[in-house]
N, C-alpha and C positions, 0 to 999 in steps of 0.2 A: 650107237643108235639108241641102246636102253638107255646113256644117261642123257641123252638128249629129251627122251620120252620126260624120264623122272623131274629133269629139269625144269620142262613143261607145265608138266601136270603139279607140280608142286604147290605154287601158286595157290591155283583151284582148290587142292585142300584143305591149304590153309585158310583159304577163304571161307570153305564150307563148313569149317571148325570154330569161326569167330563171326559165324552169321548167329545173328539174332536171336534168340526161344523166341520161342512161338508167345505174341502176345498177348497176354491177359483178358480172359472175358469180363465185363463190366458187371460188376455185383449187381444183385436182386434189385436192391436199392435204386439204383442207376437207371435201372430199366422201365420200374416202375412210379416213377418220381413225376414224368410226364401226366400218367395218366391221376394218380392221386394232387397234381396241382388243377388238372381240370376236372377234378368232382369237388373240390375246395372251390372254384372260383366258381360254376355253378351251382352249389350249394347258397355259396353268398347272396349271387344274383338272381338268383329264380328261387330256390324253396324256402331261404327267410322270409321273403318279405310278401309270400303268397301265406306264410304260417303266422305273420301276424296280421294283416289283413283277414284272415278265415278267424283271429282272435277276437278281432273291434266288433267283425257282423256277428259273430254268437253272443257278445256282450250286451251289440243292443238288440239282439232278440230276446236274451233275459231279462232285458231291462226297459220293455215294453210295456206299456199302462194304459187302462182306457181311457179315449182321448187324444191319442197319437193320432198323427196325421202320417201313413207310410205309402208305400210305395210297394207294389209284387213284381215277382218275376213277370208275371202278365202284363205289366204296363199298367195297371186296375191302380187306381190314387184312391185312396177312403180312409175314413177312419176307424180306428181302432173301436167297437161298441162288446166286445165279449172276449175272452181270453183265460184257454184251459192249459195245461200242459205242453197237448201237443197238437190242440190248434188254434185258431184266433178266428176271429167275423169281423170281418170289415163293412161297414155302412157307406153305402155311394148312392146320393141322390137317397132314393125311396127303399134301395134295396140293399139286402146282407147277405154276403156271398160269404162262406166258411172257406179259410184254406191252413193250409199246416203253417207253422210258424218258421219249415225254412224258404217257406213261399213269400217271406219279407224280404225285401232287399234293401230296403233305407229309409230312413225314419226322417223324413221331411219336415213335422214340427211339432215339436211335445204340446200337448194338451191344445190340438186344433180344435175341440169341441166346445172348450172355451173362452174362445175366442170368437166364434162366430155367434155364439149367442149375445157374446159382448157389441159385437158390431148389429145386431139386432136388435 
C-alpha cells in the first residue's frame, strides 16, 4: 500500500518541483511609461500651443502704438489715444476710458486714427 501511495504521489512532486518561479514583476519603467506618454501628448496638445498663443498677445501688447485700433476684454472697440507702462486710454466716440494693457485682447488695425482722418 505505501508503494502504491509513493507511486502516486510521485507524479505530483515532480510536478511541483518543475512548476514555474514565480513571475517577474514589471520594472519601474514598465509601469510608468503609461502615464509619462500621457503627460507628453498633453503637454503637446494643450500647454504648447496655449504658451505660444500667451507669446503673439504679450508681443502685441508691447508692440502697441498710438493710433491702434483694439479691442478689450469688455468687448469696448477704440482707439489707442495714451499709453504708459502699465496702462493704455482708449478713445471711443467722445470718450477715454483708461484700462491695463492686459485688458487688450487684439489689435484690429495699426494706426486707425489715421485713417479716419484720411477718409475725412
Amino acid at each position: 500500500m505505501k508503494k502504491l501511495i509513493v507511486i502516486l504521489t510521485l507524479p505530483i512532486f515532480a510536478m511541483a518541483q518543475e512548476a514555474p518561479a514565480t513571475p517577474e514583476q514589471p520594472s519601474m519603467m514598465n509601469a510608468f511609461l503609461p502615464f509619462l506618454l500621457m503627460f507628453v501628448v498633453m503637454y503637446i496638445f494643450f500647454i504648447l500651443p496655449k504658451q505660444r498663443e500667451s507669446k503673439k498677445t504679450e508681443q502685441m501688447r508691447t508692440s502697441l502704438k498710438k493710433g491702434d485700433k483694439v479691442l478689450t476684454m469688455a468687448g469696448i472697440v477704440g482707439i489707442v489715444s495714451h499709453i504708459d507702462d502699465r496702462f493704455i486710454s482708449i478713445k471711443t466716440g467722445d470718450t477715454k476710458i483708461d484700462f491695463e494693457k492686459a485688458a487688450v485682447v487684439k489689435l484690429l488695425e495699426a494706426d486707425a486714427e489715421k485713417r479716419e482722418a484720411e477718409k475725412k
